[in-house]
C-alpha positions as CSV (number, residue, x, y, z in Angstrom):
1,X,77.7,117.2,51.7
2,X,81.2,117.0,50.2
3,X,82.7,116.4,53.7
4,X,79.9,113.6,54.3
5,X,80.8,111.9,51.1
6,X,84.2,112.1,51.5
7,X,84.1,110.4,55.0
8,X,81.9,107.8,53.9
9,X,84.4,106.7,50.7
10,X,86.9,106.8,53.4
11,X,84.9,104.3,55.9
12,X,84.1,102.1,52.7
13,X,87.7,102.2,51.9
14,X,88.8,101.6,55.8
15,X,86.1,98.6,55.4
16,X,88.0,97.1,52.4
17,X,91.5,96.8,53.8
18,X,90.5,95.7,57.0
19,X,88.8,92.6,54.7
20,X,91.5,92.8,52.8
21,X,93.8,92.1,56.1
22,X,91.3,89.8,58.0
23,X,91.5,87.3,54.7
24,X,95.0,87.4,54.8
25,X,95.3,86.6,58.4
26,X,92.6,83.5,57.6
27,X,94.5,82.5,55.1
28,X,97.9,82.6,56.6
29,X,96.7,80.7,59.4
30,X,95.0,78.1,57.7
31,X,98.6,77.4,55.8
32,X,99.8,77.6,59.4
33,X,97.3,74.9,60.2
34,X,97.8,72.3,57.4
35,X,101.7,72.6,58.0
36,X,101.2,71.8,62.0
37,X,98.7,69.2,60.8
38,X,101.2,67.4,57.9
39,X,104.0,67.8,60.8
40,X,102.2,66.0,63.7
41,X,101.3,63.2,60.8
42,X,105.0,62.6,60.4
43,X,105.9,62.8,63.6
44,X,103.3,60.3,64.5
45,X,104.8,57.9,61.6
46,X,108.1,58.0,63.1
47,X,106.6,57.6,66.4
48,X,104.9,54.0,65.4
49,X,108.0,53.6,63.2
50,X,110.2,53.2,66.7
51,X,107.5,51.6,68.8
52,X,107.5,48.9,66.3
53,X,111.4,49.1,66.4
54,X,111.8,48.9,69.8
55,X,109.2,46.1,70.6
56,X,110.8,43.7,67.7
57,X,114.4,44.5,69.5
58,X,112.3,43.2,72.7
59,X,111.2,40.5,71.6
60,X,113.9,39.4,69.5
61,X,115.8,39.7,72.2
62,X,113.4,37.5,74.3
63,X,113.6,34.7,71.9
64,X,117.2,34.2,72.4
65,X,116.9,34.1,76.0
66,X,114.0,31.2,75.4
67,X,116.3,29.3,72.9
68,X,119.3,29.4,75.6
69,X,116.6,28.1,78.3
70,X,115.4,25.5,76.4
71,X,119.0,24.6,75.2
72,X,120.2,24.1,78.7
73,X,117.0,22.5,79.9
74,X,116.0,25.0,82.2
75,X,112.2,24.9,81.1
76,X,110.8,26.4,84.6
77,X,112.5,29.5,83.8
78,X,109.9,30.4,80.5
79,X,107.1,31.3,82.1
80,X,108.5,34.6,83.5
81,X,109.9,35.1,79.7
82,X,106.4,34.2,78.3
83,X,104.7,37.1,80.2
84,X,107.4,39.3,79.5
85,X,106.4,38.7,76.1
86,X,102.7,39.3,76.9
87,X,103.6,42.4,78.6
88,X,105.7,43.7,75.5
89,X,102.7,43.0,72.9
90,X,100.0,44.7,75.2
91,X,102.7,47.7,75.6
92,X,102.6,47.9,72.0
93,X,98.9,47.8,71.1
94,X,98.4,50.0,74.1
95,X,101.4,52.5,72.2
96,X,99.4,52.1,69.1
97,X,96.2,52.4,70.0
98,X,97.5,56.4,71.9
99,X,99.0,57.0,67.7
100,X,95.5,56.0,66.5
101,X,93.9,58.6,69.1
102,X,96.7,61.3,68.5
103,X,96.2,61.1,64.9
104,X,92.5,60.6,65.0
């Protein structure tokens, strides 16, 4: 009977540190989780911080080339510039749209 007991406040005690472990391990993972989860926020800010960036550099850029068109006179050379410029803003929303998903 004494061995019996014995074993059994062993198993019980086995029982506890095994909880004991697997809440731990939850736990440690879940910090795990909400740092990956606050990383990937950030790096998705910076990510739509440099689309933005890049596509005002574009088109920025694209407005000069217009005004030194229209300077000289050369007006049949904006149409290629104009859907450059449609091709930049649909890059974009396309861009943000894949942050909105990611971050989604």
């Amino acid at each position: 009977k004494q061995w019996y007991q014995r074993r059994v406040a062993i198993t019980a005690g086995s029982k506890d540190k095994f909880a004991t472990f697997t809440l731990e391990q939850v736990s440690q993972y879940m910090k795990n989780e909400k740092l990956r989860s606050k990383h990937q926020k950030a790096l998705l800010a910076l990510r739509q911080q440099a689309v933005k960036e890049k596509t005002d550099a574009k088109l920025q850029w694209i407005d000069i080339k217009k005004r030194r068109i229209q300077k000289k006179g050369y007006d049949e050379r904006m149409p290629p510039l104009i859907q450059q410029e449609k091709d930049i803003l649909a890059t974009l929303a396309s861009e943000q749209e894949e942050i909105r998903r990611l971050a989604a």
